[in-house]
Wavefront OBJ file of the C-alpha trace (Angstrom):
o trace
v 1.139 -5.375 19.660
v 4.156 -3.196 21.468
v 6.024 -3.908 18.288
v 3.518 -2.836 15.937
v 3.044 0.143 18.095
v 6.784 1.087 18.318
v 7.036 0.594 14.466
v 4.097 3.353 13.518
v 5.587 5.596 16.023
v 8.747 5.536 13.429
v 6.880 5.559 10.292
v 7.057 9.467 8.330
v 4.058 11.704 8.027
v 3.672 10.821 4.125
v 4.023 6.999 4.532
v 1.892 6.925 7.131
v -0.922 8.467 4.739
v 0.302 5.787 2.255
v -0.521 2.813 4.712
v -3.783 4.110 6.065
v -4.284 4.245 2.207
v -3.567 0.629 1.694
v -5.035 -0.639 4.904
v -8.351 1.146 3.637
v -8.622 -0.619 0.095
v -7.627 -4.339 2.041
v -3.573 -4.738 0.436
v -2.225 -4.950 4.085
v -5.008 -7.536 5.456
v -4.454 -9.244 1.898
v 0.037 -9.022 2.393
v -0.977 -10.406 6.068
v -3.399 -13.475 5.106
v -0.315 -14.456 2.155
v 2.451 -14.189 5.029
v 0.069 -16.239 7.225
v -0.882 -18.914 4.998
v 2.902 -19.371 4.158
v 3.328 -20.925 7.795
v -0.397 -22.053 7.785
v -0.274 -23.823 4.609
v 3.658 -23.841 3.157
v 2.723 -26.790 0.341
v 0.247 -25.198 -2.286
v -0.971 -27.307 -5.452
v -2.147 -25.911 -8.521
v -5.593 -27.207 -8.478
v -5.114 -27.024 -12.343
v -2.420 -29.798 -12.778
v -2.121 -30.443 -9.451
v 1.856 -29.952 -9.211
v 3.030 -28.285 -5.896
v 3.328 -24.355 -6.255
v 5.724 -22.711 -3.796
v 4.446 -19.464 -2.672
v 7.118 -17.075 -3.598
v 6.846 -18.038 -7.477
v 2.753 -18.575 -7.704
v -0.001 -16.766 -9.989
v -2.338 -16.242 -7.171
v -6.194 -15.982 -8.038
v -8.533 -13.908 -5.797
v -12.310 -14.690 -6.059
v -15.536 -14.930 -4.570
v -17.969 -12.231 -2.656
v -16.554 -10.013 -0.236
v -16.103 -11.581 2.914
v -16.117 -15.387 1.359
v -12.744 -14.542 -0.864
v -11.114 -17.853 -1.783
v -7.646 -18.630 -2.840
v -6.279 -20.304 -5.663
v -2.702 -20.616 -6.868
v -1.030 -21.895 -10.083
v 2.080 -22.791 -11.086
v 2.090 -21.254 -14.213
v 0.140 -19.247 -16.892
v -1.032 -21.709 -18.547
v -3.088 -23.362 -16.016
v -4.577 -19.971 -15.014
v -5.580 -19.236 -18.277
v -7.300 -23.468 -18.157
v -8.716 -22.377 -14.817
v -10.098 -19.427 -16.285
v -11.533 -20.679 -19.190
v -12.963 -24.139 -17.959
v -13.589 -23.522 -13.979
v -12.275 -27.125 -13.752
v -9.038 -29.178 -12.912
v -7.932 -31.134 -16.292
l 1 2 3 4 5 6 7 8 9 10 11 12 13 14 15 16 17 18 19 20 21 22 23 24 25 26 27 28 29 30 31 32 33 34 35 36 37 38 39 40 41 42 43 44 45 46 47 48 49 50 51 52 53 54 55 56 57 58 59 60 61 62 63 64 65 66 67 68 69 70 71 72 73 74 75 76 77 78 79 80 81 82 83 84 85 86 87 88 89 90
């Protein structure tokens, strides 16, 4: 946490106000959980066609409730659009 602490001691007034900002609506706990999974979970599959997604080039779904938020990533449009339309692997 020392680092963390030393880095917002550098960050400006006005991007300060822009974090807080994004911590508040959930983009910096959603950039962390995407940076985690990468060492977590490096391999994705598209759970459309099942080919392996790498996580730098993925269409990456977020769904569910608050709270229960799942994951899904494709390797293309086209099997987010199937995904989307069917709610089922074909």
């Amino acid at each position: 946490m020392n680092k963390l602490a030393a880095l917002v001691q550098e960050i400006p007034y006005d991007d300060l106000l822009k974090l807080r900002k994004d911590i508040m609506a959930g983009n910096m706990l959603r950039l962390i959980e995407e940076r985690i999974a990468t060492f977590e979970n490096p391999n994705r599959v598209c759970p459309t066609c099942g080919r392996e997604v790498h996580p730098n080039e993925a269409l990456t779904l977020y769904f569910g409730p608050k709270g229960l938020r799942q994951r899904a990533s494709f390797d293309g449009e086209d099997c987010l659009k199937h995904f989307l339309e069917n709610d089922t692997p074909h």
